[in-house]
MARZA-679513 format. One record per atom (N, C-alpha, C, O): x, y, z; residue in three letters. Coordinates in steps of 0.05 Angstrom, whole numbers, plus 5000, padded with zeros to 4 digits. Example, Ala and Ser with C-alpha at 12.3 -4.5 7.8 and 13.67 -1.06 7.14 Angstrom:
BEGIN
526448865156ALA/524649105156ALA/526449345156ALA/528549345169ALA/525749555142SER/527349795143SER/525850015157SER/526850235161SER/
END
This chain:
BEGIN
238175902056UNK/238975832083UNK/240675572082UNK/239875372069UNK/243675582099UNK/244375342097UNK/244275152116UNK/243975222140UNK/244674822108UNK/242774582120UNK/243174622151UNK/241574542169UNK/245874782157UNK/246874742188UNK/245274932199UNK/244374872221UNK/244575182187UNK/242675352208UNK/239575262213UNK/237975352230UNK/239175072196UNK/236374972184UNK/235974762210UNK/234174722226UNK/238674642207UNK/238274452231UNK/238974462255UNK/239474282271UNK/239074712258UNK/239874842284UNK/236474932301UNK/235874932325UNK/234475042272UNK/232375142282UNK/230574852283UNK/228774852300UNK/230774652270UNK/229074412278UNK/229274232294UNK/227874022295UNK/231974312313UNK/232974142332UNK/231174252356UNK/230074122374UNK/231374652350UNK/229574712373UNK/225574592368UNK/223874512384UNK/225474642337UNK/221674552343UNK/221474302350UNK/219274192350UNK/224374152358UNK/224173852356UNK/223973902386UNK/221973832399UNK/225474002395UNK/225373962430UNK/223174122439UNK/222374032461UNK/221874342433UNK/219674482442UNK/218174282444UNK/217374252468UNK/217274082426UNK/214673892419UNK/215473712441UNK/213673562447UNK/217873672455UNK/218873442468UNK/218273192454UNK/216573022460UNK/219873192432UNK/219773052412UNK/218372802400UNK/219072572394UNK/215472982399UNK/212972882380UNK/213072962356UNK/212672802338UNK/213573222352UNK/213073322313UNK/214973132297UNK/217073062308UNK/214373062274UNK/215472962255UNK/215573182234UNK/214773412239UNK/216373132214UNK/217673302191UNK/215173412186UNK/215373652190UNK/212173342178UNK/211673592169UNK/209873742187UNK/207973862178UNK/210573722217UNK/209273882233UNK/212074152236UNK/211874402237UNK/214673942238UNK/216174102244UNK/216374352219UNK/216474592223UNK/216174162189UNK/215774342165UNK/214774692170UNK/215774912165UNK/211474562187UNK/209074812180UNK/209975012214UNK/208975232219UNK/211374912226UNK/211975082250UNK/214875302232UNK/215175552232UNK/216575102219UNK/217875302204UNK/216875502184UNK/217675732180UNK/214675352171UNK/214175542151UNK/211775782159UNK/211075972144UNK/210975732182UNK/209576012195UNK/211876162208UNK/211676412210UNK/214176042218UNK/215976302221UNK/218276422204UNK/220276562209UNK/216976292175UNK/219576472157UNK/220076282141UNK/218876272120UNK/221676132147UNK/223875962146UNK/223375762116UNK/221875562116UNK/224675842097UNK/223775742072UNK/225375542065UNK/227775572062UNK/224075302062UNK/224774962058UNK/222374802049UNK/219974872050UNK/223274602043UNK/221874362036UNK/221574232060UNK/222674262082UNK/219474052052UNK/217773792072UNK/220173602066UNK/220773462085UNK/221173592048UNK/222673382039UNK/225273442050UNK/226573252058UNK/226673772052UNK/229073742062UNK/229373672089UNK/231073522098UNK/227073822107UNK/226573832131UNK/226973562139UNK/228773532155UNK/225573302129UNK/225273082126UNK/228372882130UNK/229072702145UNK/229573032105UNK/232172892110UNK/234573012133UNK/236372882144UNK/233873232134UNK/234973362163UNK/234273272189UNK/235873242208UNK/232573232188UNK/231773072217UNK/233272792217UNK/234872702234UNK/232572682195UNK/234272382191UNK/236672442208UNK/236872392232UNK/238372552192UNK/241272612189UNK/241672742218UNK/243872672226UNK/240772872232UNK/240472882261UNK/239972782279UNK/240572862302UNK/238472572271UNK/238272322293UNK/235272392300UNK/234472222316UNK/232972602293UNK/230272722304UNK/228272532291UNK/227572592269UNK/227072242305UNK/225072292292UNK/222672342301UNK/222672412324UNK/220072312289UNK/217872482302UNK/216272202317UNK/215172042302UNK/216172162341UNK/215371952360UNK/212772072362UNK/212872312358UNK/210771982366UNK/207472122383UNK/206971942411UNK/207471712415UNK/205872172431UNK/205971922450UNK/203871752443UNK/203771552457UNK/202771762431UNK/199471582425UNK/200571282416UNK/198871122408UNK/202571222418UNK/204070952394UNK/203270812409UNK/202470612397UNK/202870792434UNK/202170542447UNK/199170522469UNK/199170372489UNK/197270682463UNK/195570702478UNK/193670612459UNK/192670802446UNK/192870432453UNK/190470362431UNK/189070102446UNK/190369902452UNK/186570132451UNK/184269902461UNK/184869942489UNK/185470132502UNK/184669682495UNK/184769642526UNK/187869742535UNK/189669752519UNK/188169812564UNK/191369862569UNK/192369622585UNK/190869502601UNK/194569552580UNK/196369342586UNK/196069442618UNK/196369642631UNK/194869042624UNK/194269022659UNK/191769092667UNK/191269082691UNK/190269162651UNK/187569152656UNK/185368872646UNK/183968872625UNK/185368662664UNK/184068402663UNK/182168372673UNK/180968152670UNK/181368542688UNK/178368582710UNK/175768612695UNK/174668812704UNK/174568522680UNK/172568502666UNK/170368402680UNK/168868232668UNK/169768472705UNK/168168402716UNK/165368632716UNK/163068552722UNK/165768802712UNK/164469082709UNK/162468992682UNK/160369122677UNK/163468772666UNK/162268732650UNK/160768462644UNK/159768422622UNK/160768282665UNK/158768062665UNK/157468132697UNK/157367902705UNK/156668232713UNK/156168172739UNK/152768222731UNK/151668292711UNK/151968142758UNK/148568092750UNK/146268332755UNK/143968352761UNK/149068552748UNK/146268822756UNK/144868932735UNK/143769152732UNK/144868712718UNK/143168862692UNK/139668582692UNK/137768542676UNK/140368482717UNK/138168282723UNK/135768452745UNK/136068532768UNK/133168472727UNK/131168622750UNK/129968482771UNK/129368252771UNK/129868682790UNK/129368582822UNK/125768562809UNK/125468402791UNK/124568642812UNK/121668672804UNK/121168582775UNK/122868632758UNK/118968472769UNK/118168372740UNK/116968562726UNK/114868682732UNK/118568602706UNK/117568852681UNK/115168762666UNK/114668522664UNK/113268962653UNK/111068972645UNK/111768872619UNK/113968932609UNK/109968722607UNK/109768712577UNK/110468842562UNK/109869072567UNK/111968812536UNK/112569042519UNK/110369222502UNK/108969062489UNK/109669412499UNK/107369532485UNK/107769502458UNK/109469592443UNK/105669352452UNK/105869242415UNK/105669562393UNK/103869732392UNK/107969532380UNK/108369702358UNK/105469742351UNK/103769612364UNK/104569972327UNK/102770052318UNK/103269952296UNK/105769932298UNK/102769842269UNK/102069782249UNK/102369952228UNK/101470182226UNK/103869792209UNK/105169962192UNK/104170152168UNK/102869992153UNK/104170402156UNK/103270502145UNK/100470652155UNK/099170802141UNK/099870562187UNK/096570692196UNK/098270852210UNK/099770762228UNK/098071222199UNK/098671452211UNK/097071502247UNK/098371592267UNK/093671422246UNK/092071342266UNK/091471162281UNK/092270942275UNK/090071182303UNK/089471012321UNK/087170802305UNK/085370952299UNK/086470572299UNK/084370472287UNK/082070432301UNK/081570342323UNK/080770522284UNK/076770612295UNK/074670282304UNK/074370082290UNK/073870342327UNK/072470052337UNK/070470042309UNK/069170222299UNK/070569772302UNK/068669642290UNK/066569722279UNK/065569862296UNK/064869712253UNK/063069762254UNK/060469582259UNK/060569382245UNK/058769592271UNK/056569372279UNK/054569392257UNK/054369632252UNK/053269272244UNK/051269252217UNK/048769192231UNK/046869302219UNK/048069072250UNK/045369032264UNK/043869202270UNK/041769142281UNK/
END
């Protein structure tokens, strides 16, 4: 296949993706429909076309730009209206059972 028809078909998987695929998505969309090439030519075809593979994800990472309202995260509703009970003391380690009252010797 020559490079001009090659880059005729990765201009279209380039615009189908609305140009997210990079070379080796565009690669495996070619090579499930036929189209016999390299990762590597595909690669420099796109170059040489001006295609490259953008994702929208490039800029959405952590917090999103303009979000300063952090108030959701100090305010005082994690403070109880009513007083909570004592914590119930762990069981003791290695006793599978409840331990047996005392024995009296008298």
């Amino acid at each position: 296949m020559r490079d001009a028809e090659l880059t005729e078909q990765i201009t279209v998987v380039h615009q189908q993706s609305r140009g997210t695929y990079g070379a080796p998505r565009v690669h495996a969309v070619l090579k499930h429909e036929g189209a016999g090439c390299g990762r590597r030519r595909v690669a420099r075809l796109m170059r040489q076309a001006g295609q490259p593979g953008t994702g929208p994800r490039s800029e959405a990472h952590g917090w999103r730009v303009g979000h300063t309202d952090f108030s959701i995260l100090t305010e005082a509703r994690y403070h109880a209206d009513v007083p909570q009970p004592p914590p119930v003391p762990a069981p003791a380690r290695g006793c599978s059972r409840p331990s047996a009252p005392p024995i009296s010797l008298v």
